[in-house]
N, C-alpha and C positions, 0 to 999 in steps of 0.2 A: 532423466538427466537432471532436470532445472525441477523446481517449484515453485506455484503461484501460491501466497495466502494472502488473509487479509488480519490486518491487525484491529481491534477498537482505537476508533479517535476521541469518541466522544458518543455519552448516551444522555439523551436528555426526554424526562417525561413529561410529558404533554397535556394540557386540560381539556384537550377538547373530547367530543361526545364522538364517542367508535359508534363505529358506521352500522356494524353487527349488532351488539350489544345494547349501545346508549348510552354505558358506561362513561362519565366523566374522568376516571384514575384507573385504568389500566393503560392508555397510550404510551407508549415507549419509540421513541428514536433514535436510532444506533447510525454512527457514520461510520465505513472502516477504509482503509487506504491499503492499497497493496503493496507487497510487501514480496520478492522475490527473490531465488535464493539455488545454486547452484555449486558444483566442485568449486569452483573457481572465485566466485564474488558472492555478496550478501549485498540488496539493492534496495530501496525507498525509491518505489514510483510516485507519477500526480497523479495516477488515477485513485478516486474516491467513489463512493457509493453508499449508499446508504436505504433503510428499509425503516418503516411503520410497523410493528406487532401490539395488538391487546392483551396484554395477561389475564384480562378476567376470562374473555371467551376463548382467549389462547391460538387467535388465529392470525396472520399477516396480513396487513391495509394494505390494498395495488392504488396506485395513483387512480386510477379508474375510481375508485370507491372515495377518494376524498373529496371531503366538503369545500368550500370555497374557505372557511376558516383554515380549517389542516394545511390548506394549500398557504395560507399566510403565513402560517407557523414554520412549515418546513422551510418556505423561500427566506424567513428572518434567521431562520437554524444553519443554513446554507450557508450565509454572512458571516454568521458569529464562529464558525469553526474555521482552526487554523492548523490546517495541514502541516506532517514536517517535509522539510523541504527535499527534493531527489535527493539523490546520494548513492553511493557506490564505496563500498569496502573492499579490499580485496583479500582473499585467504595468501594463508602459505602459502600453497601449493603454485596459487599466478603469481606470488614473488619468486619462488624457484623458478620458474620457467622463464620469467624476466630477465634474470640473474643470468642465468644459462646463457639465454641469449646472447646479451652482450658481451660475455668471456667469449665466447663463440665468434662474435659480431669481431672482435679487440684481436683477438688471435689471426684470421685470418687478413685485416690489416696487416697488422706487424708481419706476416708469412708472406704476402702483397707488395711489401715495402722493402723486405729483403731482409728484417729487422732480425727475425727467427729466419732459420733454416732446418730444413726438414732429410 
């Protein structure tokens, strides 16, 4: 019915030495924020996440394998990025049914009231 994704917020490469490798310029850090989406509404959550990869040796850092520096770097990357804010769109399809509604909702007043007669 519904789908979760994530979108990119922000990718920032990193100097420090992979864990794997030793390489100083493959670090890469990517933030992504989810992003979900249904018949009905198109949504921006606050949840965020984000991941460590090495390009040179091609493999993903787990928190487990950072260094006391990495761990500085991500906690200052954490700060510096700026989420977009929740939000909720809604399709066609939930204004029609909105809509409906209240004709619906309006009608039976007025048949209630004695306004219309049936």
């Amino acid at each position: 019915m519904g789908s979760s994704k994530y979108f990119t917020l922000k990718e920032a490469k990193l100097n420090n030495n992979c864990p794997e490798c030793y390489s100083t310029d493959g670090l890469q850090i990517t933030f992504k924020q989810k992003f979900t989406e249904n018949t009905f509404y198109k949504a921006i959550t606050n949840d965020t996440l984000y991941d460590i990869h090495c390009y040179n040796c091609d493999t993903p850092i787990y928190p487990i394998q950072w260094t006391e520096d990495i761990d500085r770097v991500v906690d200052y990357q954490k700060r510096a990025i700026q989420p977009k804010s929740k939000s909720i769109k809604l399709k066609p399809l939930a204004w029609i049914i909105i809509l409906l509604d209240i004709i619906i909702a309006v009608f039976i007043v007025l048949v209630a009231m004695g306004i219309i007669s049936l």
